[in-house]
C-alpha positions in Angstrom: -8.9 -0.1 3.8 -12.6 -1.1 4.5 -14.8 0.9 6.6 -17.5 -0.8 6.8 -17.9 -2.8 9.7 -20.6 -5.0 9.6 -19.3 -7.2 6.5 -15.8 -8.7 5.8 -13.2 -7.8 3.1 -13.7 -11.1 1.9 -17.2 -10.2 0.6 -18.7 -13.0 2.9 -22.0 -11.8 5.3 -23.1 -13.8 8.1 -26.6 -14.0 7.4 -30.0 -14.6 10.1 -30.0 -18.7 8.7 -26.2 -19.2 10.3 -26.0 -20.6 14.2 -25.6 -17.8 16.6 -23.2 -20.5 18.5 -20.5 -20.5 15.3 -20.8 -16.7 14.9 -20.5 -16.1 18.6 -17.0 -18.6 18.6 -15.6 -16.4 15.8 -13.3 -13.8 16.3 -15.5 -9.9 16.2 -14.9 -7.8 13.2 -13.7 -4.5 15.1 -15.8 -1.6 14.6 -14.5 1.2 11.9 -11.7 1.2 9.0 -9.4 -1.3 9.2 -5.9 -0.9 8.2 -4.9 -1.6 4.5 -2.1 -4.5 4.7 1.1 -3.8 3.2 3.0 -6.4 1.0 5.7 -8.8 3.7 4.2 -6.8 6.5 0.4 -7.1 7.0 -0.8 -4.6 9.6 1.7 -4.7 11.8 3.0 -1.2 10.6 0.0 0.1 12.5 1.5 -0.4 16.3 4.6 -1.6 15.1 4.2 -4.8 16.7 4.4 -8.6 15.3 8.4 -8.7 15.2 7.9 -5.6 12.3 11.7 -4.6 13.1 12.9 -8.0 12.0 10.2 -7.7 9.0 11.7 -4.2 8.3 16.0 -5.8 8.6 14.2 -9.2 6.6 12.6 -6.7 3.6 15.8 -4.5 3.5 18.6 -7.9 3.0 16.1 -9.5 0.9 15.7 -6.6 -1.6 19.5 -5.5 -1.4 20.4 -9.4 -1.7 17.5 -9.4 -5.0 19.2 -6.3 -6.4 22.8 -7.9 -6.5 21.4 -11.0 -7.7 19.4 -9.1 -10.6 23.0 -7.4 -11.3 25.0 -10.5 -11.5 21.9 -12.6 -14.2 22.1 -8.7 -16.3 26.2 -9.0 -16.7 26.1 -12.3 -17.6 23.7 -11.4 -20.3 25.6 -8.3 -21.3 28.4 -11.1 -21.2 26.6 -12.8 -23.7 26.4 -9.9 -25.7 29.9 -9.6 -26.3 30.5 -12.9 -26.7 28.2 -12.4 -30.1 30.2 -9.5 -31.2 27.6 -7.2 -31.7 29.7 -4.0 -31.6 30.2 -1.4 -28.9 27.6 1.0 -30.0 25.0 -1.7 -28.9 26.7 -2.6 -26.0 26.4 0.9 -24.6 22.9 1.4 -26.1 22.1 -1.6 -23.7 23.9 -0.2 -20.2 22.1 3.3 -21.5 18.9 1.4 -21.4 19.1 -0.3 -17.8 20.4 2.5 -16.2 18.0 5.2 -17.4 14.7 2.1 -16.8 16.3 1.9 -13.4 16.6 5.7 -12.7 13.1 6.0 -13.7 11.9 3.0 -11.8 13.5 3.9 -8.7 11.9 7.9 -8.8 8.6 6.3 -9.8 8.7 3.2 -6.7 9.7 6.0 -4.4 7.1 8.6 -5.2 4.8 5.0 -5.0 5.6 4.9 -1.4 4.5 8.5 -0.9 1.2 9.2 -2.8 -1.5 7.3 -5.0 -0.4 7.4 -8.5 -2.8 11.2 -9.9 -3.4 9.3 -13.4 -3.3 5.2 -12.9 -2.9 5.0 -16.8 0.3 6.4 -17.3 1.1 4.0 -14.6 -0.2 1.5 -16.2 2.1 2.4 -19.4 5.1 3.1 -17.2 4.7 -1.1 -16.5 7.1 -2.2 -18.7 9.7 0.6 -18.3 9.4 -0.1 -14.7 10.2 -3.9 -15.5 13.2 -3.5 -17.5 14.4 -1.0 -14.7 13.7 -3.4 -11.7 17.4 -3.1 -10.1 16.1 0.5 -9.4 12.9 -0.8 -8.0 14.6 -3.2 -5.7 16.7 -0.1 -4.4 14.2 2.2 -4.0 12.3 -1.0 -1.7 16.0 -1.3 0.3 16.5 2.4 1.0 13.2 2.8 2.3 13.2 0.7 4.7 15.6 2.2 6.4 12.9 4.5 7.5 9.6 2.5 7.6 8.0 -0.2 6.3 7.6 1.0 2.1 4.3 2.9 2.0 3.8 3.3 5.6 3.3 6.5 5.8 1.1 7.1 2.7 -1.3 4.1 4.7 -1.0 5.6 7.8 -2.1 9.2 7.1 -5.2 8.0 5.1 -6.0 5.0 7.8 -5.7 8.1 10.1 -8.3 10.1 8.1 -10.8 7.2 7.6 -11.0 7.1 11.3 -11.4 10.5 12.0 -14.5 10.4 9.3 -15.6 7.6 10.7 -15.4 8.8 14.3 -16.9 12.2 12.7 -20.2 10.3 11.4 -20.6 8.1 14.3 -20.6 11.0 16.9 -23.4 12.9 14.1 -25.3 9.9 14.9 -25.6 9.6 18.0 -28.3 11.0 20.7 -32.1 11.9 20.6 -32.9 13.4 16.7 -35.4 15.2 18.2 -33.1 16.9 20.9 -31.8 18.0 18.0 -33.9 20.8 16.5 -33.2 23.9 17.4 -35.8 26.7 18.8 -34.9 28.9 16.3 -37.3 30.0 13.7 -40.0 27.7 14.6 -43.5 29.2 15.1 -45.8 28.4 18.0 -48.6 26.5 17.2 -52.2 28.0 17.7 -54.5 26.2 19.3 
């Protein structure tokens, strides 16, 4: 989410040396913090508009239809498995492995939609669990958006307290500074 207004995302300024014809045909940056995009939804989770229903039914196949694919490629290779006679034990120590990865992927992708991760490291170790568990990542996206786009709410309530800082600063800022002092405590000056 970007709050400041006068330069884009992108990094890019306009600068003084640019025609004011070309920066006058461009679309205006709005004023204030500007929503953080969510992955296969943009900003449209902000009003809700931009077809975000079909987004939302689109997201939720997609991810359900991902998940059953991801379970078919993991039996064949469980298939393979047994084809090389590797013995039972393995066999369950394999289906013990994906389904525990998946549990924890799924709690962690769910809590994701919810709150910024409090230490980004162990996140950042959690990677590869996460990967091996991606069925429950892929069912964590397809329950949730059942409800709203995944994350939604987590952007929502801190786009809603950027602007309410923002509006807080720019009101601060406005009028005469010097209407501003009060009477209080000041000494009249001798002449």
């Amino acid at each position: 989410m970007s709050e400041n207004s006068e330069t884009p995302d992108d990094g890019t300024a306009t600068g003084p040396s640019e025609p004011a014809a070309a920066s006058a045909g461009a679309a205006a940056t709005p004023q204030g913090p500007q929503p953080e995009p969510l992955r296969f939804f943009g900003t449209t989770w902000l009003h809700h508009d931009g077809h975000y229903g079909l987004r939302r039914a689109g997201a939720a196949v997609g991810s359900l239809a991902a998940a059953v694919a991801s379970c078919f490629v993991l039996r064949f290779a469980f298939q393979g498995l047994e084809i090389a006679d590797i013995g039972g034990f393995v066999g369950v120590l394999v289906v013990a492995m994906f389904a525990i990865c998946s549990a924890i992927a799924f709690r962690k992708t769910w809590e994701g939609f919810g709150s910024r991760p409090a230490d980004p490291a162990r996140e950042e170790n959690l990677r590869g669990l996460k990967a091996i568990g991606f069925v429950g990542s892929l069912l964590a996206y397809f329950f949730r958006t059942f409800t709203e786009a995944p994350g939604e709410k987590l952007r929502r309530a801190e786009y809603e307290e950027a602007v309410a800082r923002y509006e807080k600063r720019r009101s601060a800022r406005t009028g005469n500074p010097a209407g501003r002092r009060s009477g209080k405590g000041r000494k009249p000056r001798r002449r």
